[in-house]
N, C-alpha and C positions, 0 to 999 in steps of 0.2 A: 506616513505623513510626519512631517518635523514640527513639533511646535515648539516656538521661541516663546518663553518668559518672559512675566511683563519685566522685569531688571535688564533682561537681553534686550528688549523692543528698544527702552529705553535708552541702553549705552552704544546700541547702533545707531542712533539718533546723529549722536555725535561723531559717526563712522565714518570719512571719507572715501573709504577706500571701498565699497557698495554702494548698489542703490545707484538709482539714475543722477548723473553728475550734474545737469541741469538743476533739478527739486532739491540736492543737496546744496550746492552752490548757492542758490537763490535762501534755501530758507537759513543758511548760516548768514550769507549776507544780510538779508532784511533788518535784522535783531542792530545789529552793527551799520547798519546807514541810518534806523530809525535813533539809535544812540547818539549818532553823529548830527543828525537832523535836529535832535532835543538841543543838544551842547551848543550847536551854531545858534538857534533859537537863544538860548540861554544867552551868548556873546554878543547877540544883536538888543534882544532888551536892553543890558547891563549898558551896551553904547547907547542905547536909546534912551533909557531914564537918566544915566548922566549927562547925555547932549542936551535933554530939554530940564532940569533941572540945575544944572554945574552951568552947559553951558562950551559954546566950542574950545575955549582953554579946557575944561572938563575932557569932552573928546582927546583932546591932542593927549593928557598927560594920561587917559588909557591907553590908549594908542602907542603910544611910547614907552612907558613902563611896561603894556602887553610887546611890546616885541621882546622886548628884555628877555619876560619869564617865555615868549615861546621857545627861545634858544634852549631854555632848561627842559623844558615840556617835550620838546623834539629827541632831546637827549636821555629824557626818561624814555619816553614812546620806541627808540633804537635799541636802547639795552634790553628793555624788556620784551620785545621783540625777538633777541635773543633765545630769552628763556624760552619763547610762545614755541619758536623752531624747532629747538631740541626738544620738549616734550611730545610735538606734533609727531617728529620722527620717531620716538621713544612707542610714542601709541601705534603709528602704523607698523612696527617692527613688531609690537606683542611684547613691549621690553615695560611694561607699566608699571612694575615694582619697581623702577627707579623713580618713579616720577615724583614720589614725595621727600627723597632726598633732592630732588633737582629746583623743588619748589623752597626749602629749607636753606639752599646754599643761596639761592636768589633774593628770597627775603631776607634775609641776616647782611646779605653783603650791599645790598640796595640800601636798604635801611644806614647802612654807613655810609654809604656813598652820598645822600641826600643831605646827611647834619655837615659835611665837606663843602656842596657845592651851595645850603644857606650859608655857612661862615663867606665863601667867598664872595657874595652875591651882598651880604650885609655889609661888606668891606670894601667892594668896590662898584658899587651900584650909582652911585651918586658919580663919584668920574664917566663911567659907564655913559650916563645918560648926558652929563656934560662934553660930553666928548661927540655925541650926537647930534651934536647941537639941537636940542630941545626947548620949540621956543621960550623967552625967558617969562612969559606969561602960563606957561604949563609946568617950568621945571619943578615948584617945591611942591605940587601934587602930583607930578608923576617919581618923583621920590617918595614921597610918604606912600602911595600906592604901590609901589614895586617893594618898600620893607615891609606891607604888613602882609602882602600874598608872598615872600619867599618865607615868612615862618612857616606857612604850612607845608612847604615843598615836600617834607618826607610822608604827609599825608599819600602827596600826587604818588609820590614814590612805589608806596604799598599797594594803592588802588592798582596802578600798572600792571605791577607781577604779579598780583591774585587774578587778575580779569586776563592777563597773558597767559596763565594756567589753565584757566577758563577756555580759552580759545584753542588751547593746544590739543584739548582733547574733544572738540566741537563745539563745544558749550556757546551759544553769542549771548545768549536770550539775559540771563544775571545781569550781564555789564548796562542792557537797557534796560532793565528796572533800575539798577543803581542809579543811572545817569536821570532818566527820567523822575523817580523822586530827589534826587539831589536838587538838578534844575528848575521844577517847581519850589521847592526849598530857599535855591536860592535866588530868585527874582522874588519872592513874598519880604525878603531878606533887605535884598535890594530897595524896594520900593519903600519900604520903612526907614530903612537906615538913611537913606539918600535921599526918601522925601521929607516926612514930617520929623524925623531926628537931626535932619540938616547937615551929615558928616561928613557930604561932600563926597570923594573921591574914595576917603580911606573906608567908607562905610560901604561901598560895593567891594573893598578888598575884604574888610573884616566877615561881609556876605560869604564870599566865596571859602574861606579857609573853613567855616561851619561847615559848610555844605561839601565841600570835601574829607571834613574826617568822619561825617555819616557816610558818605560813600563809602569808607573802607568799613565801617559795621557791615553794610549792607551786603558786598559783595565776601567779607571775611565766612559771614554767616555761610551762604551760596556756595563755597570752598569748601567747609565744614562738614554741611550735611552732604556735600557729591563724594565725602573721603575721601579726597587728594591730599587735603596735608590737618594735621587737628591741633597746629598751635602748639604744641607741649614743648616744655624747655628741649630738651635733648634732643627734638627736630629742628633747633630755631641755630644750627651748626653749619659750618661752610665746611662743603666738600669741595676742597682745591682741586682735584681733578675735574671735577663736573662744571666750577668756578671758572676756570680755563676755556674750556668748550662754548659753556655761555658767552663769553667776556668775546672768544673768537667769532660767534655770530654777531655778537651784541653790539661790537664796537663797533665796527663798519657802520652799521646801521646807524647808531648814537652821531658818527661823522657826519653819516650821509645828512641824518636831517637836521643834524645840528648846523652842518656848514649851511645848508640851505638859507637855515634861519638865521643865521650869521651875515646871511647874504641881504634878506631882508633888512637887519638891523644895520648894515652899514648904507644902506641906497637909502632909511630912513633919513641918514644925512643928508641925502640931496632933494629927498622931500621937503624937507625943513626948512632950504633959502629960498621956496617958493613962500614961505610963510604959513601963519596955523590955518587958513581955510583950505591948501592944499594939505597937510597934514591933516586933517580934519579929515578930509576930503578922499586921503591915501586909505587911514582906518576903515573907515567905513565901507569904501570900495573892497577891501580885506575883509570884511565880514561880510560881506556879497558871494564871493569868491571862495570862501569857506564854503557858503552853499554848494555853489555848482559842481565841488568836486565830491561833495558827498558818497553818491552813487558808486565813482569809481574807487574813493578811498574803499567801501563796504567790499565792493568785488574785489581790490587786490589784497585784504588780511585775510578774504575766505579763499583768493585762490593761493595765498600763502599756504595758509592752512591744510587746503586739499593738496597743493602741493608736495610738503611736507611728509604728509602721511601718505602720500601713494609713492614716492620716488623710495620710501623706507622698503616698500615691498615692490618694486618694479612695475607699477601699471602707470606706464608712462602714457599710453593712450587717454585715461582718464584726464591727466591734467593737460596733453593739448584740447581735448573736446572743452573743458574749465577755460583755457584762454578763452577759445574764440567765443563762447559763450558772454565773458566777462567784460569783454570788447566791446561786442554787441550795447550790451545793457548800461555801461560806461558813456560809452560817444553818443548813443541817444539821449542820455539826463544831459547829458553836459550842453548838447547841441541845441535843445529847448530851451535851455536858461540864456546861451548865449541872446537865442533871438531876443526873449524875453531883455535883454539888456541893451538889444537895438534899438528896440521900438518903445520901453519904457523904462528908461536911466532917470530922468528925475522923480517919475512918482517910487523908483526906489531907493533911488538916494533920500528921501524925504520920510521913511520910514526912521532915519536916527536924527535928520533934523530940519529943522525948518528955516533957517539961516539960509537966504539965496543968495552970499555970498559963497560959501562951502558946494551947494547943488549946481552953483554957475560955472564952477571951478573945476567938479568932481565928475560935471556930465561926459564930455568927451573921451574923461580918463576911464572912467566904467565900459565905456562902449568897446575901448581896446580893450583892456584889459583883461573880461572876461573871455577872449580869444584864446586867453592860454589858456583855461580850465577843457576845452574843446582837446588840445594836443595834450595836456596832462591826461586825459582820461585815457588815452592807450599807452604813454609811457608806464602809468601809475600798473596798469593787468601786466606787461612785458617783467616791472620790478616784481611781482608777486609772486612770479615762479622763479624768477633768477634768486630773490631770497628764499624764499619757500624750500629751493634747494641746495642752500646752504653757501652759496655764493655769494655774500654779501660785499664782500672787500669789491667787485665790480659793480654795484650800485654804486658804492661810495664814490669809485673812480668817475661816472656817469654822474655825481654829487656836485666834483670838482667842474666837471667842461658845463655842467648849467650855475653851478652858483658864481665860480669867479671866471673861466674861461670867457662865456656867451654874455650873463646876465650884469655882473657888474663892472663887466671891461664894456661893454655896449651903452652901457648906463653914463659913463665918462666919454665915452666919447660921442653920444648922441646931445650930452649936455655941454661938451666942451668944442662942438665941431661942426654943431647943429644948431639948426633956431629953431628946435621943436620942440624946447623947454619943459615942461612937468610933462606932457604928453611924450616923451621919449623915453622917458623914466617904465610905461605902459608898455612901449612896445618891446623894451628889451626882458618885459617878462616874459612876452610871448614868445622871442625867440631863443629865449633860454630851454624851456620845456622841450623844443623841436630836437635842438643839437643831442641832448643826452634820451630824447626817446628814441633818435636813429641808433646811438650806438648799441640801443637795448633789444633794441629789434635786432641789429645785425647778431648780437652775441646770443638770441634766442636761435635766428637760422643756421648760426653755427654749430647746434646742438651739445652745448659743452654744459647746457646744464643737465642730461641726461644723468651724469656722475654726479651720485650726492658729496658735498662739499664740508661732509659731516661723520667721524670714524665713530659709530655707537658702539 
């Protein structure tokens, strides 16, 4: 008879490559949808206490300064991503001795990367957002809200690659206690600064920059005591060869979802000449839509994840039984919220404001809208093992034909060829999602992600 140690019980916890693929699948996800569940929660208050406090110019200039920093947030979430990869293959190979140099090379070169892309963001934020055309009743609090949340960006920076170390070797559970005491942290944050301190706009940014550099205590700790990496200067060193390797999954990824979000911040301009109740209107609907993809963002980092670590040792079987399972549990959440957004679009619109100019505006647009979270849910499980295996530079490709190919070549010309005016703006999300989850599918059936995409 074998007996496993409770330290063994423990670090098979985190073991993709054992264990029934379903109970592993599900209980890595869970941790990471309930995270993501907290964070949207958190994004829907922060619109909600400043709609009904600020006021729908309030909304607009979150809304607009939040597209801004997501382009940045997308391009932290790719790189570190990166790192999450190569360690994931690193653990299923049995190669774990590298993993605290890999952790060292990522924090040190992150950390610079971040005080790079505040200098550029404090320098060109204001054009940025003028160039967006931002209505002129939101523009000088959606500048002062987009400089005080990019000082903390190297905050977001650290949390990333410590919670992508986290995940690479199983770990979800850390990233939701961080996130969940962050985000009770910072709506307590919010609600004072923005109600009875009266700061407006800049007092849910200064909320949030708190509440993110205890998230890196929290989740630093978390790192610490699991010994992956202990902080000590002479680990805090970039190893250029392992720099490289990251940088090779990392980027694509940092493309992918940055173009993405690039893609949202430029259609925000055609948001915009519908005026701030459609803006208004647009946000909000966007933090709807956060929701409903919850579910499958959770299954595609954990089928990354299982990914990763099983292609390191050849049990390719594990991660198709991970697809279809991931599939499964994706297109169901996603497919209830949609109804939920048939049959009651203003009592959710009405949760960030009470303006029936904004809910008259936003109702039709929500009802489309949430149609792409339905075809996102199996594009988002197809990317999870195409990155998972190292392939990322064909995400990003699948990046390009939904962000500017489908979503904002349809977006011009349903506005410019079309009298289906803000409501066209909705349907060319949905057909964005379709065109790059065919091609993702097709290059799943073509089995070329079998070959990892990664030399360890």
């Amino acid at each position: 008879m074998v007996v496993v140690k409770m330290e063994d019980k423990k670090a098979l916890r985190g073991d993709l490559t054992v264990g029934s693929v379903g109970k592993k699948l599900i209980t890595f996800a869970i941790p990471l949808a309930i995270a993501n569940l907290v964070q949207a929660l958190y994004n829907l208050a922060d619109m909600a206490i400043v709609g009904h406090f600020v006021g729908s110019a309030g909304m607009s200039a979150v809304t607009m300064g939040g597209l801004v920093i997501g382009v940045v947030l997308a391009v932290i979430q790719g790189l570190s991503n990166g790192a999450s990869i190569f360690i994931s293959q690193l653990f299923g190979a049995g190669k774990k001795d590298q993993i605290q140099r890999v952790i060292g090379t990522a924090f040190t070169g992150y950390a610079a990367l971040a005080l790079i892309f505040t200098g550029l963001l404090l320098g060109l934020g204001k054009l940025i957002l003028v160039a967006l055309k931002t209505p002129g009743e939101a523009l000088e609090s959606a500048i002062t809200y987009l400089f005080i949340y990019v000082a903390g960006t190297i905050f977001v920076y650290l949390y990333n690659v410590l919670a992508a170390a986290l995940r690479g070797i199983g770990k979800s559970s850390p990233a939701m206690v961080a996130v969940v005491v962050t985000a009770i942290l910072n709506v307590v944050l919010d609600l004072l600064f923005v109600g009875p301190f009266k700061m407006g706009v800049a007092g849910a940014a200064i909320a949030t920059i708190i509440s993110q550099c205890v998230s890196v205590i929290i989740i630093a700790v978390y790192v610490k005591k699991s010994g992956l990496f202990d902080f000590k200067l002479q680990h805090l060193a970039i190893d250029w060869k392992q720099l490289g390797i990251i940088l090779k999954i990392g980027i694509p990824q940092a493309l992918q979802f940055g173009l993405t979000n690039l893609s949202f911040l430029f259609i925000s301009g055609f948001v915009n000449q519908y005026g701030v109740f459609a803006s208004a209107a647009s946000g909000a609907t966007s933090k709807i839509w956060a929701f409903e993809i919850i579910p499958s963002q959770a299954v595609q980092m954990g089928l990354m994840t299982l990914t990763a670590q099983n292609i390191a040792c050849g049990k390719l079987d594990r991660i198709r039984k991970g697809l279809w399972i991931s599939m499964a549990i994706a297109f169901g959440f996603s497919a209830l919220f949609w109804t939920a957004g048939q049959l009651f679009p203003d009592a959710i619109l009405s949760i960030f404001t009470s303006d029936p100019g904004v809910i008259e505006v936003g109702r039709g647009y929500l009802k489309i809208f949430v149609l792409s979270g339905v075809i996102e849910s199996l594009m988002f499980c197809f990317y999870g093992v195409i990155a998972g295996s190292g392939h990322t530079f064909f995400n990003f490709l699948c990046a390009i034909i939904s962000a500017i190919v489908v979503r904002i070549s349809l977006v011009w010309v349903f506005d410019t060829f079309t009298n289906m005016g803000f409501h066209g703006i909705a349907w060319a999300y949905v057909c964005a999602p379709a065109a790059s989850g065919l091609a993702a599918l097709i290059y799943i059936l073509s089995g070329r992600w079998k070959k990892s995409g990664i030399k360890l």
